[in-house]
C-alpha positions in Angstrom: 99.8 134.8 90.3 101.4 133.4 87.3 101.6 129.6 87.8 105.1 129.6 86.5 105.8 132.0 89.4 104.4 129.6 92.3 106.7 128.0 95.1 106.1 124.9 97.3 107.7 124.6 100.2 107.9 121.1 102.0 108.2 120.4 105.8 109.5 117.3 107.8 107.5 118.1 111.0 109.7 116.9 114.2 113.2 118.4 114.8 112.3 120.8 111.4 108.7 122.6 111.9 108.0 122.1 115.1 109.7 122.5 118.4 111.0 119.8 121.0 107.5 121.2 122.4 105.2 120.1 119.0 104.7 123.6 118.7 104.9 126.4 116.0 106.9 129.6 117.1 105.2 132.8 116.1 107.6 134.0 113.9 108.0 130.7 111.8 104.1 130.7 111.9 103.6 134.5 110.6 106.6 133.3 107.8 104.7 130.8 106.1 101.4 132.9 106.8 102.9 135.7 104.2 104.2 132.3 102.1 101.1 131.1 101.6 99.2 134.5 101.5 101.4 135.0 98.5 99.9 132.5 96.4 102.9 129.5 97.6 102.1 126.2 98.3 102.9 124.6 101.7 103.1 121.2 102.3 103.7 119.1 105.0 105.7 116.0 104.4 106.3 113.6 107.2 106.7 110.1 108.7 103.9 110.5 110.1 100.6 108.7 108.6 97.9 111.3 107.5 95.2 110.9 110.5 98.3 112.4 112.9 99.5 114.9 109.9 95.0 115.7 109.9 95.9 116.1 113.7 98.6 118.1 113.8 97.6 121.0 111.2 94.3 121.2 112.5 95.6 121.7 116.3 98.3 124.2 115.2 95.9 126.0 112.6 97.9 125.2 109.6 95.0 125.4 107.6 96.5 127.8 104.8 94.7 127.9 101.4 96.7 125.6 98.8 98.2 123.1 101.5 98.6 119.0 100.9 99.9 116.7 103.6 101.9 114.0 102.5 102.4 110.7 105.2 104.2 107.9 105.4 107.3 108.2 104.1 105.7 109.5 100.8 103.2 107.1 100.2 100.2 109.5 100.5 99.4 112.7 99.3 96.4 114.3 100.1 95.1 117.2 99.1 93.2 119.4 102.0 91.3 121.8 99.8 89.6 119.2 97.9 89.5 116.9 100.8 90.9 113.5 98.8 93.6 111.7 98.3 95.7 112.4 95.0 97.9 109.4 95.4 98.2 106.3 98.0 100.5 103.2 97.6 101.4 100.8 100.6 103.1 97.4 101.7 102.1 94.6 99.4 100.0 92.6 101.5 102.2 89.8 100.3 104.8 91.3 102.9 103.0 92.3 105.7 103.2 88.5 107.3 106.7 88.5 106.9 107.3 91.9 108.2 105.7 90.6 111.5 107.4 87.1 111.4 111.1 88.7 110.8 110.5 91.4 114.0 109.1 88.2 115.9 112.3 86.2 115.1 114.8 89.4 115.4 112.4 90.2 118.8 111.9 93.8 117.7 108.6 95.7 117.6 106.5 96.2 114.6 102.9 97.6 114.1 101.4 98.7 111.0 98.5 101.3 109.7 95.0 101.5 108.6 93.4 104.6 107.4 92.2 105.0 111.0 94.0 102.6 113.4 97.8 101.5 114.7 97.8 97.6 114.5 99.9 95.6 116.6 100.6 92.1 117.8 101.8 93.2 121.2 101.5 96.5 123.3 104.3 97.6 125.4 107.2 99.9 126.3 107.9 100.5 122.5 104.5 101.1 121.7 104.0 103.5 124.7 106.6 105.3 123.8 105.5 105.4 120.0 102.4 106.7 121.4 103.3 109.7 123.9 103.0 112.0 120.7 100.9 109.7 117.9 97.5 109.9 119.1 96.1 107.6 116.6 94.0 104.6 118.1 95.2 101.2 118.4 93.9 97.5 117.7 96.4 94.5 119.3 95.7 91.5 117.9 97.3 87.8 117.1 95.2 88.3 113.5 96.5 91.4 112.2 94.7 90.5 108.7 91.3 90.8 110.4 92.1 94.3 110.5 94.0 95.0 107.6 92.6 94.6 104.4 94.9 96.9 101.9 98.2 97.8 102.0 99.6 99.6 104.9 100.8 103.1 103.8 103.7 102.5 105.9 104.8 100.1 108.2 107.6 100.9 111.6 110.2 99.3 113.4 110.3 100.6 117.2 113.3 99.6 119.4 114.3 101.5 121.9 117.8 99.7 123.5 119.4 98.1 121.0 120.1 99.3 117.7 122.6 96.5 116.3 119.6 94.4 116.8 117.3 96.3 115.0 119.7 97.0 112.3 120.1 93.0 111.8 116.2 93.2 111.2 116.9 95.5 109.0 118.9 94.0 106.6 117.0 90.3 107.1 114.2 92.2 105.6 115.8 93.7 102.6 117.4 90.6 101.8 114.0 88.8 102.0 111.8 91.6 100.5 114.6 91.8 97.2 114.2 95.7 96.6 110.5 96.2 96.3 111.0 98.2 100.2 112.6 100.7 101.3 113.8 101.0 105.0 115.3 104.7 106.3 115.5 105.4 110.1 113.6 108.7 110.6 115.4 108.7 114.4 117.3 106.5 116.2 114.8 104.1 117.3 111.9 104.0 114.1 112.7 102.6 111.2 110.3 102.9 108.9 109.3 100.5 106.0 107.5 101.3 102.8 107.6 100.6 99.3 110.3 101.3 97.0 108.8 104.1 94.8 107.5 105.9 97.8 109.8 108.3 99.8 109.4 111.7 100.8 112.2 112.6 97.8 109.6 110.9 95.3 106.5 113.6 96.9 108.5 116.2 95.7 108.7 115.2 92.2 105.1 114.2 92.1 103.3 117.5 93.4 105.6 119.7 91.8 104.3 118.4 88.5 100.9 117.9 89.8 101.1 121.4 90.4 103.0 122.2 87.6 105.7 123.8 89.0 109.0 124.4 88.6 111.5 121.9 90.3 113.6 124.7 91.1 111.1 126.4 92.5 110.6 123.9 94.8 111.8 124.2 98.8 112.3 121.3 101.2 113.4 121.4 104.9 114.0 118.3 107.0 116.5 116.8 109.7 116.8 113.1 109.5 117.6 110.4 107.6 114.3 110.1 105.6 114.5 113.4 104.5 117.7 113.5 102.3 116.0 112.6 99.7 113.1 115.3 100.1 116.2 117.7 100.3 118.2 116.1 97.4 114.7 116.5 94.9 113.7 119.5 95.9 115.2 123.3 93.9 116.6 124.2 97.5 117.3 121.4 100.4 117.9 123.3 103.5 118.9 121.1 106.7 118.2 122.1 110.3 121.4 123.0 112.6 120.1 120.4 114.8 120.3 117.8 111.8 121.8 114.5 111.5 125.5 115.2 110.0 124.7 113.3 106.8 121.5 115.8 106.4 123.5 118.4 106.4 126.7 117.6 104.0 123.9 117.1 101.0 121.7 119.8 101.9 121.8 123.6 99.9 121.7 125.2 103.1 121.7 124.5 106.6 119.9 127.0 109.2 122.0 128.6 111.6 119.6 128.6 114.4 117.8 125.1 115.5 113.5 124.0 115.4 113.5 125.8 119.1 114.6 129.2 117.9 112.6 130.1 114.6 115.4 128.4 112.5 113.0 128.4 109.7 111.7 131.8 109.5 114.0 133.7 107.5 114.2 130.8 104.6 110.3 130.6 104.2 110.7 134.7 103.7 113.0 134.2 101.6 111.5 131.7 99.5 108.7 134.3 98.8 
């Protein structure tokens, strides 16, 4: 295939690829099988940190030739036929204390990542619900730093009764942090927290030209609030039917059926 003529297509995962269920319909699954058979790209780009992204395609046997995961709000990309890491970039370590002291003070949850573990100050309701889908291990500990030793790809807000009081967090932190983070709720109880020239919006610019291809031949399809700017970068934004209003009224397209009825399929066969 002439390089010129390759697609990417990139998928939020909850709400967008998969069903209420984690699950791949057959349909949507035989649709980006005759994507990626055609010489396309697929990537998946999520919330989610790379060891649960690892998790996910290798349970659902999304293992097409050509595919990159990209976690964390953007701040990874990994490339899974080479088996390494094309670009990382995390929370300055600088920030990390503070992160913990803020949610401490505002009395909200907050745990960050290693390449391998969930680390945490406290267990609890929060982190048990966090954890009903995220597999990844966890470490609690008063010394988070004994653990960490880079910068967190990612770090997340969990608070599952009171939004106002997360929100207050919220704009504590960007006050203290001065624009070097970014914060974007990817549902209504995780905000996420990462640094400023991550997001899944910058992914999109960053393996289209490591791939060198085409902007406008580059697909994105998501459903919440971190993914408008995935949809906004990419050649075609398409927004799920189930989608957060403001997903939709920037999006190219929205699906007419939802995540639980193939909603997908016909745009990754169209996109070939």
């Amino acid at each position: 295939m002439d390089i010129s003529a390759k697609k990417i297509f990139f998928f939020d995962l909850d709400g967008t690829l998969l069903t209420t269920g984690k699950q791949v319909l057959p349909k949507t699954m035989e649709a980006l099988k005759k994507f990626t058979d055609a010489g396309n790209h697929f990537c998946i780009n999520t919330g989610r940190a790379i060891d649960s992204a690892k998790a996910v395609a290798a349970d659902l046997g999304l293992d097409f030739k050509g595919s990159f995961l990209c976690g964390s709000d953007g701040t990874e990309i990994y490339d899974v036929d080479r088996d390494e890491f094309i670009y990382k970039v995390g929370v300055p370590l600088k920030y990390v204390s503070l992160i913990f002291d803020l949610a401490k003070e505002y009395d909200v949850h907050v745990h960050a990542y290693t390449q391998t573990h969930i680390i945490s100050k406290q267990d609890g309701e929060c982190m048990n619900y966090y954890r009903r889908v995220i597999k990844t291990p966890l470490i609690v500990t008063d010394d988070v730093f004994k653990e960490i030793k880079e910068p967190p790809s990612k770090m997340l807000s969990v608070e599952l009764h009171d939004h106002d009081k997360q929100e207050r967090f919220r704009k504590a932190l960007m006050e203290a942090t001065k624009g070097e983070l970014t914060t974007l709720y990817s549902n209504p109880f995780y905000l996420e927290i990462f640094p400023a020239e991550a997001g899944k919006g910058s992914v999109v610019k960053r393996l289209s030209e490591y791939l060198n291809i085409p902007i406008e031949n580059t697909y994105a399809a998501g459903d919440e609030e971190n993914d408008i700017s995935m949809l906004e970068a990419a050649g075609c934004g398409i927004a799920m039917i189930n989608a957060k209003d403001s997903v939709k009224q920037i999006a190219d397209m929205v699906t007419t059926l939802d995540n639980d009825h193939d909603g997908l399929a016909e745009f990754i066969l169209g996109a070939i």
